[in-house]
DSSP file (Angstrom, degrees, kcal/mol; ACC not computed):
  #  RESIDUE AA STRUCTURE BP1 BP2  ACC     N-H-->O    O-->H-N    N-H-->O    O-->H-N    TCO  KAPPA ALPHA  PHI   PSI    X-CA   Y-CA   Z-CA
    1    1 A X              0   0    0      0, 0.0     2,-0.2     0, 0.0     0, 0.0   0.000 360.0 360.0 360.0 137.0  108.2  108.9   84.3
    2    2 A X        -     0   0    0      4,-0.1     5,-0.1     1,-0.1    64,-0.0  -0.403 360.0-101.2 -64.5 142.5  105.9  111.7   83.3
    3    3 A X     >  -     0   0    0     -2,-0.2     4,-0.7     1,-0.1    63,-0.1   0.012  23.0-112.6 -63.7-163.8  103.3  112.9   85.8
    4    4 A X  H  > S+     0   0    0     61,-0.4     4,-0.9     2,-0.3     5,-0.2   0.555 118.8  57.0-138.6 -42.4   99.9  112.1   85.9
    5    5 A X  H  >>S+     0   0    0     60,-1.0     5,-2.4     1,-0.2     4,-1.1   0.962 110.3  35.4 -57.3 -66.1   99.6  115.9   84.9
    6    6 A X  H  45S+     0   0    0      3,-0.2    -2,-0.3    59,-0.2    -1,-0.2   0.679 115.0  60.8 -94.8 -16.9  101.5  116.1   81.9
    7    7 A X  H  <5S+     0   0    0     -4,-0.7    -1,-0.2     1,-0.1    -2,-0.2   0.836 104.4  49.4 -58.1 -26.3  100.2  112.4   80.8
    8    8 A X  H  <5S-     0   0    0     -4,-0.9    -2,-0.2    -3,-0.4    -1,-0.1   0.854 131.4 -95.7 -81.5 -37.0   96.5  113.6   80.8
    9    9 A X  T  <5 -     0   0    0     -4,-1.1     4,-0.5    -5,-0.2     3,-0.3   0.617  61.4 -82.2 133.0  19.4   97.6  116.6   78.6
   10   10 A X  S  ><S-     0   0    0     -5,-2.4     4,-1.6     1,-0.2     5,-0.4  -0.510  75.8 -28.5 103.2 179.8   98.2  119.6   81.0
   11   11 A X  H  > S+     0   0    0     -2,-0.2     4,-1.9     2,-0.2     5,-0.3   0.866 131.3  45.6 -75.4 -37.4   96.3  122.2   82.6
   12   12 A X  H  > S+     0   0    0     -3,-0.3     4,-2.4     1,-0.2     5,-0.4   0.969 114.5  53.2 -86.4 -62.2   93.0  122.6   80.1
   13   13 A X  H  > S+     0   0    0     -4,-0.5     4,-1.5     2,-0.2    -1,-0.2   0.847 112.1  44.8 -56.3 -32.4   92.8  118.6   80.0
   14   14 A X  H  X S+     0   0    0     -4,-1.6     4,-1.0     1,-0.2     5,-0.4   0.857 112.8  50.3 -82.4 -40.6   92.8  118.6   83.9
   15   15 A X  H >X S+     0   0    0     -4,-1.9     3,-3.8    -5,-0.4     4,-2.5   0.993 108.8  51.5 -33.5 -61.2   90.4  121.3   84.0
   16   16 A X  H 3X S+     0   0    0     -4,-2.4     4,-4.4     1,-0.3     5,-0.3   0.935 105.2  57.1 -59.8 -40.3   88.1  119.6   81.7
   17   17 A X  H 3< S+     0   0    0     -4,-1.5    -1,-0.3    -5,-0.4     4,-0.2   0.654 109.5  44.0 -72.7  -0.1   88.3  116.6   83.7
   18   18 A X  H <X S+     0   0    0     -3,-3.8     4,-1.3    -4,-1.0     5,-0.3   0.520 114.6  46.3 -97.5 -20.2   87.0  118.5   86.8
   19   19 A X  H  X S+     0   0    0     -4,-2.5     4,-3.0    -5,-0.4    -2,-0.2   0.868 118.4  45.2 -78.1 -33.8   84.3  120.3   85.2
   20   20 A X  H  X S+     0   0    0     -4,-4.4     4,-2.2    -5,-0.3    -2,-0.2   0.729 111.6  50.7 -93.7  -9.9   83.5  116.9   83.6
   21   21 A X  H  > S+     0   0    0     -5,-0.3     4,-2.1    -4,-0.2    -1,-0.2   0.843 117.2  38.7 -89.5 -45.3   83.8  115.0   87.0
   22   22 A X  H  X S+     0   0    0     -4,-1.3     4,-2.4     2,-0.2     5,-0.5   0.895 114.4  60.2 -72.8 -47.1   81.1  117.9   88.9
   23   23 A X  H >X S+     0   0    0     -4,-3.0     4,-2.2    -5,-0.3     3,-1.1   0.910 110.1  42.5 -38.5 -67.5   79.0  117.6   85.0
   24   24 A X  H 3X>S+     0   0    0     -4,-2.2     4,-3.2     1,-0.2     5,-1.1   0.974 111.0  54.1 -53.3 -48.2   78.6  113.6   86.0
   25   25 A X  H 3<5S+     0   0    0     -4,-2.1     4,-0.5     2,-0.2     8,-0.3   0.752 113.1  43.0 -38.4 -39.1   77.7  114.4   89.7
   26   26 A X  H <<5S+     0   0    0     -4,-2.4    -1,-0.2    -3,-1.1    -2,-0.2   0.833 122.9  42.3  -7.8 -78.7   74.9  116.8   88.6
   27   27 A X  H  <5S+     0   0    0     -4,-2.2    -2,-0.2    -5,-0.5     3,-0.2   0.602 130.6  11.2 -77.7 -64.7   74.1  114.5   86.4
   28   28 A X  T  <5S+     0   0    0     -4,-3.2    -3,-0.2    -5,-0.3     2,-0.1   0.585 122.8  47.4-111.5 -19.7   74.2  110.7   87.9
   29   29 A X    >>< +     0   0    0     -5,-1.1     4,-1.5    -4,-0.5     3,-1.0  -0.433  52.6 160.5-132.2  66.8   74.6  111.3   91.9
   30   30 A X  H 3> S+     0   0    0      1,-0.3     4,-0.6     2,-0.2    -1,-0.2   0.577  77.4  60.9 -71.8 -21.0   72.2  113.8   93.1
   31   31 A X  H 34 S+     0   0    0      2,-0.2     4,-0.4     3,-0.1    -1,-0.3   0.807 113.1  37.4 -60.0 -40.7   72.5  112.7   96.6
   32   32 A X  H <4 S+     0   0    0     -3,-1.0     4,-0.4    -7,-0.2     3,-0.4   0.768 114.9  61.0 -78.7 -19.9   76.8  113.7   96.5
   33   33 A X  H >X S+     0   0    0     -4,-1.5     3,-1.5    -8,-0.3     4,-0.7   0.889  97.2  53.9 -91.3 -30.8   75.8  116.6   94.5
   34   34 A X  H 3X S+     0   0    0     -4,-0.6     4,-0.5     1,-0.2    -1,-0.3   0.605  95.0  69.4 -78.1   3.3   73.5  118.1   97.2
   35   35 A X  H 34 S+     0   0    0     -4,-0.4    -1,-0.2    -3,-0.4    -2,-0.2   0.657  95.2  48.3 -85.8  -6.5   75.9  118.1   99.3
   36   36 A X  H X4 S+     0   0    0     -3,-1.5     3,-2.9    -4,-0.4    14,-0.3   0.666  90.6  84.0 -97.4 -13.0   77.9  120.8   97.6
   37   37 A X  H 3< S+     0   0    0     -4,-0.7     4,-0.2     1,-0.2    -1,-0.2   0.856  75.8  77.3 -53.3 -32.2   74.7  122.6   97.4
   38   38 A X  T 3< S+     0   0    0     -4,-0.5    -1,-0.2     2,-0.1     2,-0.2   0.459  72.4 118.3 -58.5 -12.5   75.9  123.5  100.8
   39   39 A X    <   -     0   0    0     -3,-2.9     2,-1.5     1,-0.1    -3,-0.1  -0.386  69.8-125.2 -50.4 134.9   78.5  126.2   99.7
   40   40 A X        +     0   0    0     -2,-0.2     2,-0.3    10,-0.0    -2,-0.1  -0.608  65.2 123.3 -91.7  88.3   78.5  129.2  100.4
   41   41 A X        -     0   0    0     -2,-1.5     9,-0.1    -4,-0.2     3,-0.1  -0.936  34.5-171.1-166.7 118.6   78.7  130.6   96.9
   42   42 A X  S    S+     0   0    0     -2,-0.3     2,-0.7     1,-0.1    -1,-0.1   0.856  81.4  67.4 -22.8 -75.2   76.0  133.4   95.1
   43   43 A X        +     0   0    0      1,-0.2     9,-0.3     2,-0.1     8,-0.1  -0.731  53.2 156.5 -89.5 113.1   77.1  133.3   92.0
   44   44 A X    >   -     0   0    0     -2,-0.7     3,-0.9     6,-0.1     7,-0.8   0.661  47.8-138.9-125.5 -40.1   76.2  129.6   90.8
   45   45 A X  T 3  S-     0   0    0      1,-0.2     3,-0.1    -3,-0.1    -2,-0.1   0.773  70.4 -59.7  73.7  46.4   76.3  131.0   87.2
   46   46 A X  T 3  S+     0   0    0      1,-0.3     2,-0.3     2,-0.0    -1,-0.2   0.452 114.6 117.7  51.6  25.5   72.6  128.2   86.9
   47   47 A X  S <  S-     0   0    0     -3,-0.9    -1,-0.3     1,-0.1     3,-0.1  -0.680  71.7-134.1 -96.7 167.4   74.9  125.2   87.9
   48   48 A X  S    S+     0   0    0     -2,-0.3     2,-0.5     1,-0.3    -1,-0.1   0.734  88.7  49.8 -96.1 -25.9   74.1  123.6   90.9
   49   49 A X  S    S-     0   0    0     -5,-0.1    -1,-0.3   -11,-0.0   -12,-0.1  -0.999 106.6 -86.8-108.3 144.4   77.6  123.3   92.3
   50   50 A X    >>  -     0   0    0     -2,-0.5     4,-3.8   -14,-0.3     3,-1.0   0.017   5.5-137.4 -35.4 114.5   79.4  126.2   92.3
   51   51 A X  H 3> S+     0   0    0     -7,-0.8     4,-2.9     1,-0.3     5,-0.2   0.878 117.5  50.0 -41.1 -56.8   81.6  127.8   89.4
   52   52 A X  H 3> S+     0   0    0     -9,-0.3     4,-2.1     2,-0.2    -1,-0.3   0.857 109.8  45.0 -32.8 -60.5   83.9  128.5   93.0
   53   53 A X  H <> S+     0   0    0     -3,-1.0     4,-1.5     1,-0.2    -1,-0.2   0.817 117.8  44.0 -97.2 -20.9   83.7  125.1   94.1
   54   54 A X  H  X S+     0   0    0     -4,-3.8     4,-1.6    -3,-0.2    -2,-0.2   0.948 115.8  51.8 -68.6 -46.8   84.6  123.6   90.1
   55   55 A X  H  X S+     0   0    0     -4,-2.9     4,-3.1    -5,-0.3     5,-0.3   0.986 114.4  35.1 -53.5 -69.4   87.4  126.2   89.9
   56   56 A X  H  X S+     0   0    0     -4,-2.1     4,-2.1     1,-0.2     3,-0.3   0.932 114.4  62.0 -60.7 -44.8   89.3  125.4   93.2
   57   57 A X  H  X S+     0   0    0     -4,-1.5     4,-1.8     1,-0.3    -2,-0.2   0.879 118.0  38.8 -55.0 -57.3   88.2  121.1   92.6
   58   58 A X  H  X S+     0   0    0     -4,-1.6     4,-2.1     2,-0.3    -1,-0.3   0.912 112.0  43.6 -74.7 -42.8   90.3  121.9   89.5
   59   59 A X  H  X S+     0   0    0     -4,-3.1     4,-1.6    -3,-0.3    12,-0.4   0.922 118.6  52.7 -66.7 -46.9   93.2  124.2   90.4
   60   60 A X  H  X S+     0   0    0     -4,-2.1     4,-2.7    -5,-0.3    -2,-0.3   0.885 112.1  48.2 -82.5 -55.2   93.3  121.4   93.7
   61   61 A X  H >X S+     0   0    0     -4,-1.8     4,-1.9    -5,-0.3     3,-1.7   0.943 111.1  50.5 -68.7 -92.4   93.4  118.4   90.7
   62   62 A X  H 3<>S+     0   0    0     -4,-2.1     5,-1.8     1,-0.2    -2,-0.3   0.550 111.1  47.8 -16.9 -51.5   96.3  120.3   88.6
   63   63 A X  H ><5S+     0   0    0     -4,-1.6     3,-1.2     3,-0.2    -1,-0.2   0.881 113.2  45.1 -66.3 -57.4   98.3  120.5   91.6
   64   64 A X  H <<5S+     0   0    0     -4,-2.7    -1,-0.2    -3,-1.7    -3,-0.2   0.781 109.9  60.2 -56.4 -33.7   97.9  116.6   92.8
   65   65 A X  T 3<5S-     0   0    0     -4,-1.9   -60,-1.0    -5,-0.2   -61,-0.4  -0.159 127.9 -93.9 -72.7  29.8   98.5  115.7   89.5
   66   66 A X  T < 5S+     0   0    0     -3,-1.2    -3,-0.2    -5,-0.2    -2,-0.1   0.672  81.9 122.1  62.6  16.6  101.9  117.2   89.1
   67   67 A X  S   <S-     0   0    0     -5,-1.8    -1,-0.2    -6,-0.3   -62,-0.0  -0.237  78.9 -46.2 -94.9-163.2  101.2  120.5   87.7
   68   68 A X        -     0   0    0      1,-0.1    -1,-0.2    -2,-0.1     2,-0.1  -0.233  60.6-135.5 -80.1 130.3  101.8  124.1   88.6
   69   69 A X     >  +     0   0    0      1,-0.2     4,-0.5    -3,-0.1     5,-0.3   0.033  55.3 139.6 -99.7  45.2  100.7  124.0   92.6
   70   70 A X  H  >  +     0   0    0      2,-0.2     4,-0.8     1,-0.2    -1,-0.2   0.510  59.6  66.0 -70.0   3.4   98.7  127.2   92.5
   71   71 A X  H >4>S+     0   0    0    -12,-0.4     5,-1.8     1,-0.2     3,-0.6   0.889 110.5  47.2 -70.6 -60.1   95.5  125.8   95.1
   72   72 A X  H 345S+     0   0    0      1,-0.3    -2,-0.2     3,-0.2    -1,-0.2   0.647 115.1  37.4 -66.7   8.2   98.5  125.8   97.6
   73   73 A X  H 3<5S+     0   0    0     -4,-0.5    -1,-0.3     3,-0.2    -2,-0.2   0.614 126.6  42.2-104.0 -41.6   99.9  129.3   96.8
   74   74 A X  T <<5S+     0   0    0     -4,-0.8    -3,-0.2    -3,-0.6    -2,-0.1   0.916 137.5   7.4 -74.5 -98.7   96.0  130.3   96.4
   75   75 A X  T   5S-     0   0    0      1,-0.3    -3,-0.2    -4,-0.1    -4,-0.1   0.444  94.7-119.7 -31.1 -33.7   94.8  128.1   99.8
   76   76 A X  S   <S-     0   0    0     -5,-1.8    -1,-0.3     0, 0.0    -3,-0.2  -0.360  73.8  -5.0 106.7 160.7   97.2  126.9  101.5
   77   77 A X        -     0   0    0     -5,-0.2    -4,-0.0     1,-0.1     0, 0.0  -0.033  66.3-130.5  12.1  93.8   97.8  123.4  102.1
   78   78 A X        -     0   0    0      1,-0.1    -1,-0.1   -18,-0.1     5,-0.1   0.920  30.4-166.7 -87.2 -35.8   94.5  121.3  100.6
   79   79 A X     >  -     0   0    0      3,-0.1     4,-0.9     1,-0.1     5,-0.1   0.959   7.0-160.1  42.8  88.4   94.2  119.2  104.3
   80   80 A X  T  4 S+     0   0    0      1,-0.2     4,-0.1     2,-0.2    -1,-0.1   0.751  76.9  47.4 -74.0 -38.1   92.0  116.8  102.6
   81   81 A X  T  > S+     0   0    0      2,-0.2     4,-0.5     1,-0.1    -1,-0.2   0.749 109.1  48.5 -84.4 -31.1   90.4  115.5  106.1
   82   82 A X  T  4 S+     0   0    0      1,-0.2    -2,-0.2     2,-0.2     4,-0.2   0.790 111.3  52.8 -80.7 -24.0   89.8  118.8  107.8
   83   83 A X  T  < S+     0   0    0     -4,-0.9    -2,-0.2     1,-0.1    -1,-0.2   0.694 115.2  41.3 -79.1 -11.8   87.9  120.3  104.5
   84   84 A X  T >4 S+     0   0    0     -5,-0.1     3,-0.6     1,-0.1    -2,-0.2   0.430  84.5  97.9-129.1   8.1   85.7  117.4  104.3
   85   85 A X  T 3< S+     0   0    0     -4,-0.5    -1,-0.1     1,-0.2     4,-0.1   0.732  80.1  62.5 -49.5 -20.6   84.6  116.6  108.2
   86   86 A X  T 3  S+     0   0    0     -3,-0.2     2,-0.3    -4,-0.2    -1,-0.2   0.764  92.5  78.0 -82.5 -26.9   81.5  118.4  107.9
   87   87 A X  S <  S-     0   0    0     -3,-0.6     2,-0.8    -4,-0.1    44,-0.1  -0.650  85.6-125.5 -97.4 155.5   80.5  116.0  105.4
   88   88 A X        -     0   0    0     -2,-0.3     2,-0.7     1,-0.1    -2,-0.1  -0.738  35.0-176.1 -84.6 108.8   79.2  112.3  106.4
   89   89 A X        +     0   0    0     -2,-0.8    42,-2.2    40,-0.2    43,-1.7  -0.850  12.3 160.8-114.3 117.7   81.6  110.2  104.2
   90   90 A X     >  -     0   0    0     -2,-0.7     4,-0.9    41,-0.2    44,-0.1  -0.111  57.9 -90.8-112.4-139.8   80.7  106.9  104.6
   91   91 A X  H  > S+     0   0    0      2,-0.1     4,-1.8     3,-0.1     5,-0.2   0.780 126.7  51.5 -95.8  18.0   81.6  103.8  102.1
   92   92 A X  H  4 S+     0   0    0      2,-0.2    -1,-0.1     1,-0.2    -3,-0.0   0.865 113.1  46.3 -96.2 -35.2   78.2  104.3   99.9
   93   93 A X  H  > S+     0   0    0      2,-0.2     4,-2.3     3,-0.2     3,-0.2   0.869 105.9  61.0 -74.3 -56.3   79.2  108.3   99.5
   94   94 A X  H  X S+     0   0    0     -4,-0.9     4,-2.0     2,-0.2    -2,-0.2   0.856 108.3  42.1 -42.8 -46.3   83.0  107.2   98.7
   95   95 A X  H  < S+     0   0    0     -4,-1.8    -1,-0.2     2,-0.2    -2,-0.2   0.266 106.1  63.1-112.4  27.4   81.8  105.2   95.3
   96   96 A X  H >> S+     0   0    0     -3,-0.2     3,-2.2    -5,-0.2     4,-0.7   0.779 110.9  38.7 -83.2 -63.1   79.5  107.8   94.4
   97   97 A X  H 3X S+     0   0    0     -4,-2.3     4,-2.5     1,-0.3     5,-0.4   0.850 114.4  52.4 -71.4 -29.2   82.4  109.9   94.1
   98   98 A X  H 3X S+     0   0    0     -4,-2.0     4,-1.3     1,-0.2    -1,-0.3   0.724 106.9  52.1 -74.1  -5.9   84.3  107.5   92.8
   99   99 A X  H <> S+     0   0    0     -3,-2.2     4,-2.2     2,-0.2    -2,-0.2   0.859 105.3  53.9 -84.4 -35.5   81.8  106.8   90.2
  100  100 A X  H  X S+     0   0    0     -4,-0.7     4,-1.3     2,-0.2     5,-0.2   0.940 110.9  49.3 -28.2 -69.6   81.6  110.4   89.1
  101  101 A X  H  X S+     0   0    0     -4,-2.5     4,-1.3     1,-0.2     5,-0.3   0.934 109.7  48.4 -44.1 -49.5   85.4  110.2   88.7
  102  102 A X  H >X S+     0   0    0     -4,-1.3     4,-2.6    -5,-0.4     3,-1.1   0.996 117.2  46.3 -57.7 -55.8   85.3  106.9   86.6
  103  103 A X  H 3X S+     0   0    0     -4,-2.2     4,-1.0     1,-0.2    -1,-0.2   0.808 114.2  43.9 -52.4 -19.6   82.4  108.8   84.3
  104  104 A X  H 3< S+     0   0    0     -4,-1.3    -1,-0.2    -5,-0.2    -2,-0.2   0.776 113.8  53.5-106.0  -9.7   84.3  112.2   83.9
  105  105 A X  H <<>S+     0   0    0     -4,-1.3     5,-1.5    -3,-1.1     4,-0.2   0.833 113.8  43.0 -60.9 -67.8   87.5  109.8   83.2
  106  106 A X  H >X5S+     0   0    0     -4,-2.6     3,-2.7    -5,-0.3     4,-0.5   0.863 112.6  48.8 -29.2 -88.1   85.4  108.0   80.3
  107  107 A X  T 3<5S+     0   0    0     -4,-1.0    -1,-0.3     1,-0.3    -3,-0.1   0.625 113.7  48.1 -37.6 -26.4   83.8  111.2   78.9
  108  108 A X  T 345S-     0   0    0     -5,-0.2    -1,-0.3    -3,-0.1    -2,-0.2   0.172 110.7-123.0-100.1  16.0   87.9  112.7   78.9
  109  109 A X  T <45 +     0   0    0     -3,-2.7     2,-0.8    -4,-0.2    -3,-0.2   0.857  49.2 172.5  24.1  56.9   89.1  109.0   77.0
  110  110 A X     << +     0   0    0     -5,-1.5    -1,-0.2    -4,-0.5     2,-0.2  -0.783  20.3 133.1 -84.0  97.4   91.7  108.7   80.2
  111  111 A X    >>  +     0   0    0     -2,-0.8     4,-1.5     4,-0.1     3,-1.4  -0.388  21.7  61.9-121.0-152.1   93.0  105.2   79.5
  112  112 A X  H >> S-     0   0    0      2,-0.2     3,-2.1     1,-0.2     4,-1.1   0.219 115.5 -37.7  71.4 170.4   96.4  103.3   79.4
  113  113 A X  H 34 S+     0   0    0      1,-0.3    -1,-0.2     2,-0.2     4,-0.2   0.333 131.1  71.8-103.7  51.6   98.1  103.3   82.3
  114  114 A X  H <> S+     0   0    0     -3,-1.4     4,-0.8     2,-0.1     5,-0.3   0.633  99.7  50.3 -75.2 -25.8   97.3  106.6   83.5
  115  115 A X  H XX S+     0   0    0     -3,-2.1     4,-6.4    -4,-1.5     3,-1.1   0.998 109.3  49.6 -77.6 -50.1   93.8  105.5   84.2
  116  116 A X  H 3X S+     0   0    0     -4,-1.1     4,-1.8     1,-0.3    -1,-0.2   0.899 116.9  43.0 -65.5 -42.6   94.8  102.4   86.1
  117  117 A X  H 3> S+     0   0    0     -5,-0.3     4,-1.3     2,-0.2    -1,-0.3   0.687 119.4  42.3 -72.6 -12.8   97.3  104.5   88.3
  118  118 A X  H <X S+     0   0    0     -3,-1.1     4,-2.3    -4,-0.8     5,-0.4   0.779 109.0  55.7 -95.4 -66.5   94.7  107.3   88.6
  119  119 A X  H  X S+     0   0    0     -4,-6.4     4,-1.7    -5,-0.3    -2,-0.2   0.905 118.4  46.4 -50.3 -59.8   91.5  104.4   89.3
  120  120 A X  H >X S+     0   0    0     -4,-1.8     4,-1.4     1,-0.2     3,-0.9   0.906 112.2  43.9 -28.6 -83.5   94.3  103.5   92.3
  121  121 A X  H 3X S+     0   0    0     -4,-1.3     4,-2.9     1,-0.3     5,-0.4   0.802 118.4  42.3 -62.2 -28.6   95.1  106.7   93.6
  122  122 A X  H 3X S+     0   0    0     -4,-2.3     4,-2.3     1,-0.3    -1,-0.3   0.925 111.4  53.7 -77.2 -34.6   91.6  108.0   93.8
  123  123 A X  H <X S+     0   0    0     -4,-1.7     4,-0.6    -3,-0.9    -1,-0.3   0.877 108.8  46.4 -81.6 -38.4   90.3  105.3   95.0
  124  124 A X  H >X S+     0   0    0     -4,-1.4     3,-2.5     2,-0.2     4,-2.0   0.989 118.4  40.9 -55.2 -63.1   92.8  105.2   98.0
  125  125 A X  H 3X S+     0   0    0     -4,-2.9     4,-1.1     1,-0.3     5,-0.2   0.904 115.7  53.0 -68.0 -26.1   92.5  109.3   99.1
  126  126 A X  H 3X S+     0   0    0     -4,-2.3     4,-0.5    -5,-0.4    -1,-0.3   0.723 113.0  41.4 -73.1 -17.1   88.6  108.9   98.5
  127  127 A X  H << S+     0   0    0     -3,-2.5     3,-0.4    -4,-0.6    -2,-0.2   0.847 112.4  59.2 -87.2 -30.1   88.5  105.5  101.1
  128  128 A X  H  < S+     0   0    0     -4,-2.0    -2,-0.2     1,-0.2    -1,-0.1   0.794 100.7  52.9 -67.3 -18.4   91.1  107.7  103.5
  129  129 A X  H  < S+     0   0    0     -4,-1.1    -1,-0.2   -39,-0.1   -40,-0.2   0.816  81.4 127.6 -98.7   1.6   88.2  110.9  104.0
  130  130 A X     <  +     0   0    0     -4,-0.5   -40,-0.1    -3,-0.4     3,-0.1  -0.098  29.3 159.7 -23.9 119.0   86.0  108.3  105.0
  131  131 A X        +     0   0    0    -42,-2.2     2,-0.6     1,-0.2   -41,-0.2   0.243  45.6  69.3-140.9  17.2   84.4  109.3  108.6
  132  132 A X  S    S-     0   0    0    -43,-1.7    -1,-0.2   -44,-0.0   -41,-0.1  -0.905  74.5-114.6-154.5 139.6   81.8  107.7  109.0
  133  133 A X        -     0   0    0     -2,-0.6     2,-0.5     1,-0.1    -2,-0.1   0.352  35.9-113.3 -51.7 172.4   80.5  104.2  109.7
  134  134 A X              0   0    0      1,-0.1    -1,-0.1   -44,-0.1   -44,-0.0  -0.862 360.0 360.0-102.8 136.5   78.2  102.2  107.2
  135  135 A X              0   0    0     -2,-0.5    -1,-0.1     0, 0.0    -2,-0.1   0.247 360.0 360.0   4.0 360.0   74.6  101.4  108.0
């Protein structure tokens, strides 16, 4: 079976879908989205999360998907639960992101069954950085 990577179309198709995954966050989830406001990043280039935080979110996507693994050659290891402790992920915070992902899927026509294996996988590592209890 082809990867997840090479189904979607490659490295510029996975890109798109991380630029288009932060575009919906912006855009639809302004509570998940301030939380990246909390980067330590200057150069914003007038988005509101960080060209830095879209870039690595992508290179980090390519990699998971079966592409070329340059976040871990760049970063190291992505150690999905020790980058994201600082943030409260409870489960209301979990389908915000996953709703950004389902929108930036749409907007990239990711159907067939890549999508249904992708709506799976995302939805499992996004319930796993859950750290905090619900209301």
């Amino acid at each position: 079976m082809e990867s997840p990577y090479a189904l979607l179309g490659g490295r510029d198709a996975v890109l798109s879908l991380a630029e288009a995954f932060y575009d919906a966050m912006e855009r639809d989830e302004p509570e998940l989205a301030r939380l990246h406001e909390l980067d330590a990043d200057p150069e914003r280039d007038g988005l509101r999360i960080s060209r830095r935080t879209r870039d690595r979110f992508g290179l980090f996507l390519v990699g998971w998907l079966g592409g070329p693994q340059e976040y871990i050659e760049r970063f190291g290891h992505p150690r999905l639960r020790m980058r994201h402790a600082h943030v409260p992920v409870d489960s209301a915070m979990r389908d915000a992101w996953l709703r950004c992902m389902a929108t930036a899927m749409d907007a990239r026509s990711v159907g067939g069954p890549v999508r249904g294996f992708l709506d799976h996988r995302f939805a499992e590592v996004a319930d796993f950085l859950r750290n905090k209890a619900d209301a």
